[in-house]
C-alpha positions in Angstrom: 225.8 114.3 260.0 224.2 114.9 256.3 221.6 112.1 257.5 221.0 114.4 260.6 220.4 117.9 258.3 218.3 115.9 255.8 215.8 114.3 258.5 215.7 118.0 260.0 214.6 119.4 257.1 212.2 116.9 256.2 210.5 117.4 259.6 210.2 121.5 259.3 208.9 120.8 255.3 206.3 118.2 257.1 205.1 120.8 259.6 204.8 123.6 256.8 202.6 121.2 254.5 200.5 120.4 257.5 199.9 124.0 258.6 199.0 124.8 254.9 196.7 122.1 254.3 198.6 119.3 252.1 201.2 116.4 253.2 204.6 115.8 252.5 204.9 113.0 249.5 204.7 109.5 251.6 207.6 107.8 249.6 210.4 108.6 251.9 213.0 107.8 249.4 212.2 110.7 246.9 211.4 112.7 249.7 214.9 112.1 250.8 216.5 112.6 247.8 214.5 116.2 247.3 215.9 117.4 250.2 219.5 116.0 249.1 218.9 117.9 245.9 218.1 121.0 247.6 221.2 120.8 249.7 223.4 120.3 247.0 222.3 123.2 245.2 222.6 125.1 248.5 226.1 124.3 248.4 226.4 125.0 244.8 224.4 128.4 244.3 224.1 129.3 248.2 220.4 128.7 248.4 217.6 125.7 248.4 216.6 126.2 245.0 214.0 123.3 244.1 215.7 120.8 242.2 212.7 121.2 239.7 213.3 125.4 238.6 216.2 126.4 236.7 219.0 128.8 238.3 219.8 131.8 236.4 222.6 133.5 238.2 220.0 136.0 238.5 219.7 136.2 242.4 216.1 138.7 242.0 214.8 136.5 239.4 216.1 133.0 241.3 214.7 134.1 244.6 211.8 132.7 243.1 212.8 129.6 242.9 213.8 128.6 246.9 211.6 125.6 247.9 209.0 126.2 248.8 208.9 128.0 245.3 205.5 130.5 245.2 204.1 128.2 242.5 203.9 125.4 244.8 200.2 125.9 246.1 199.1 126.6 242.7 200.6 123.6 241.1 199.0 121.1 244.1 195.5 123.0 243.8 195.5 122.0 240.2 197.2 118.8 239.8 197.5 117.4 243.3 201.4 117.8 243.4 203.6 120.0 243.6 206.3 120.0 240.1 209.0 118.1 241.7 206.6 115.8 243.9 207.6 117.0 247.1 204.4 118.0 248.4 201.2 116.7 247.8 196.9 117.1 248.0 196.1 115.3 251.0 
């Protein structure tokens, strides 16, 4: 069932990339284990914070940090990834 949840996700994070003009990172294996990541911590801290942002326990503050995290377009504008790989320039 995980299997099922992980491929769903990685198809709604492929159609958000495309609508906003970068790709989804190729290797399906770290792709994969991203989204494993973020359900983990969804289980954990009862969001998808991206595996590469620290939690704080400050729910305002960590808000912030749910993939996609707001620094995500900056980060592939200026170095053709995002921090955790996830998404990247086309």
């Amino acid at each position: 069932m995980e299997e099922d949840v992980v491929e769903k996700i990685i198809e709604n994070y492929k159609k958000y990339a495309e609508k906003n003009g970068f790709k989804l990172n190729p290797n399906k294996q770290v792709v994969e284990s991203l989204i494993k990541g973020l359900l983990t911590r969804e289980k954990k801290y009862g969001a998808r914070y991206c595996p590469c942002r620290r939690v704080t326990g400050n729910k305002e503050k960590d808000k912030l940090n749910i993939c996609p995290c707001p620094e995500h377009k900056k980060e592939i504008k200026e170095t053709g990834k995002c921090y955790c790989g996830l998404f990247i320039r086309p």
